[in-house]
N, C-alpha and C positions, 0 to 999 in steps of 0.2 A: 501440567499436561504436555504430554510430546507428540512430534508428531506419529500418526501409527502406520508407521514404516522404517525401513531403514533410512537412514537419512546418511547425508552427506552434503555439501556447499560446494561451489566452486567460488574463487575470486577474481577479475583477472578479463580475459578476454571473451570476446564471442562464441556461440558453441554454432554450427550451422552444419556438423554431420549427421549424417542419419541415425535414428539407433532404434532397437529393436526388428532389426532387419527391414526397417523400410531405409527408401535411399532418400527419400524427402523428409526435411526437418519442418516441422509448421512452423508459423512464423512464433516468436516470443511474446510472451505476455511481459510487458513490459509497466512497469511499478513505478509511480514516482512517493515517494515518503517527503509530506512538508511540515512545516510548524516553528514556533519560536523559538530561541534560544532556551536551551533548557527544559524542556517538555519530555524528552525520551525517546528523541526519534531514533536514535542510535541502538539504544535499550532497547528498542521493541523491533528493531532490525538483527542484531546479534541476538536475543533469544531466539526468535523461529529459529536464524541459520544453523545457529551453535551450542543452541541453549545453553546461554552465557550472560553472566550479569557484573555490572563491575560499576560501583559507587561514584568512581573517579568520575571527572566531567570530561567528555572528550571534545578537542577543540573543533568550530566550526566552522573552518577558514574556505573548505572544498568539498565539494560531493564527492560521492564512492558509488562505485556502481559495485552491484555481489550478482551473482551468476548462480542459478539451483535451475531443478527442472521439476515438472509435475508429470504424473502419468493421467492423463485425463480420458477414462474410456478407451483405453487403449492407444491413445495416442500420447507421445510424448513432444514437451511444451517446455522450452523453456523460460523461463523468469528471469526476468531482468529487472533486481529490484534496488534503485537510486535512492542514493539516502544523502538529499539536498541540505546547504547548510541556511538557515534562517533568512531569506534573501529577502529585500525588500521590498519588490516587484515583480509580478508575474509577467514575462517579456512578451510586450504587445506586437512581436513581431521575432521573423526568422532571424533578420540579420541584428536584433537585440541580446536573442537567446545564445549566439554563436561571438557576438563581441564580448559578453562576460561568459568566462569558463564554468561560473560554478552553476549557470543555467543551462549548458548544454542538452540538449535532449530534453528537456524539460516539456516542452508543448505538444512531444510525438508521444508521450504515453498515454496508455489505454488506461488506466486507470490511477485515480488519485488518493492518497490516503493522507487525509488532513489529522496533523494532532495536536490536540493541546492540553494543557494541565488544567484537570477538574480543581484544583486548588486555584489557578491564577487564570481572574477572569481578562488581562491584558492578552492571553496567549488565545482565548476564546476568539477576542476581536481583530485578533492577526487570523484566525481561523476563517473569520465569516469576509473577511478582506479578502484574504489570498481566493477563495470560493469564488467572488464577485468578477474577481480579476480573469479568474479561468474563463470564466462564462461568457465574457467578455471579449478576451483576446483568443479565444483559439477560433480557428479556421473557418470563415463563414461557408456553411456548407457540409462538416462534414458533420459525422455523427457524432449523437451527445455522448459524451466522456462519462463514465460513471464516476464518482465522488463519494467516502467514504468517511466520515466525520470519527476520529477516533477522540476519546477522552482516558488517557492515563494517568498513573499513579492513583490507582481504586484504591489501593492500600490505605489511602490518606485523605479517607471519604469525609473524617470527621470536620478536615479543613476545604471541604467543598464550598465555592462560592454560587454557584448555579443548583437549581435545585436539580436532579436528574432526571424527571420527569418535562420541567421545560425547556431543558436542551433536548431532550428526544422529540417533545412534540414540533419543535421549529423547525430539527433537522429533520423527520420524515414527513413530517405534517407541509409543510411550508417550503420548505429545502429542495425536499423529494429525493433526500439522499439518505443513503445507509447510515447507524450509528452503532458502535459498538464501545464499551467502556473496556479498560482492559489492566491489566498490573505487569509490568516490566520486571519489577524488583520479583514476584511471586509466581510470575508464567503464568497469570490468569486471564482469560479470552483471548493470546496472542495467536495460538490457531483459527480460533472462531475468524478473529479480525481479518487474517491474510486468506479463509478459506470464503468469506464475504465477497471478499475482494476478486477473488477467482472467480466467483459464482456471478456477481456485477459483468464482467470482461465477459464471461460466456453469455448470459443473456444477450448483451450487444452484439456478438458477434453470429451467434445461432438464435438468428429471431425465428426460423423454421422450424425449428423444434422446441420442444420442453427444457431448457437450458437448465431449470433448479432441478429437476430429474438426474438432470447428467450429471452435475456436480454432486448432489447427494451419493449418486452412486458412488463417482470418483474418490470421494474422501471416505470409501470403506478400506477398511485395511485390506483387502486383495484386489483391491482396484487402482489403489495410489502409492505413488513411492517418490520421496524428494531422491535428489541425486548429485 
């Protein structure tokens, strides 16, 4: 599945000019991608952008920030989507997050996309940790963060250690967070995933209106376009 629109990625730096003839840019939706060593965080980053899949293990020494934009209802947004390398702590603080580099920015995103391999229930319990920890350390006070529970490599349901029904019941029953399973290797629910995720940020931010409205709309093909 692709996305339906033209697509394109940026890599690189910040975008904050206007476009489509307005002069104000909204502010970014900004993404943070977590999970364990070896899970697909990468994988499931490089499809949406690029639809792109590559066997190799890429190293996980640093984060990467990727730069795209959405057209949401006419307005355009851009994405700012980090793809963290397996860290070992959610930084309980500003000047934690800014002493190790590969947590920069970390605690300023709107929304979180947890993953881990339906094959390996260790990367499960890095999942329900790193959760713990968000909830935890972010900012007493501000508004709740949405949280996004992904499980990849569906391709390789036979070697699931979780049944899938009670991982979905904990994470929305118990959680009270999104779940989506998805396939890196096969581009399966990787839009669904990152269009969850969009729809999560908009409720938070548009509690005045019908937020799943908008996004529904927004992900029709004459409403939305990456860029």
């Amino acid at each position: 599945m692709h996305w339906p629109a033209v697509c394109e990625n940026r890599e690189g730096g910040t975008g904050n000019r206007g476009r489509g003839g307005s002069g104000v840019m909204p502010p970014p939706f900004r993404i943070a991608v977590l999970g364990a060593q070896g899970v697909g965080k990468t994988s499931i980053v490089q499809r949406f952008l690029r639809d792109d899949y590559s066997e190799a293990p890429t190293p996980g020494q640093s984060r990467k920030v990727y730069l795209s934009a959405a057209v949401l209802n006419g307005h355009v947004h851009d994405l700012q989507i980090t793809d963290y390398p397996a860290i070992s702590s959610f930084p309980g603080s500003s000047l934690q997050e800014w002493t190790d580099s590969c947590c920069r920015g970390i605690r300023s995103a709107h929304v979180y996309i947890l993953v881990y391999d339906i094959c390996c229930f260790d990367s499960f319990e890095y999942v329900k940790t790193m959760r713990q920890q968000i909830l935890e350390t972010r900012v007493i006070g501000t508004a709740e963060v949405p949280i996004l529970i992904v499980g990849n490599k569906r391709d390789l349901q036979r070697g699931r250690v979780i049944p899938r029904h009670n991982v979905s019941d904990l994470v929305r029953k118990t959680w009270k967070c999104g779940y989506v399973e998805c396939s890196a290797k096969f581009n399966w629910h990787v839009l669904l995933l990152f269009g969850e995720a969009l729809r999560s940020v908009g409720c938070a931010r548009c509690k005045h209106v019908n937020a799943t409205i908008r996004f529904q709309h927004a992900l029709r093909r004459e409403r939305c376009a990456l860029m």
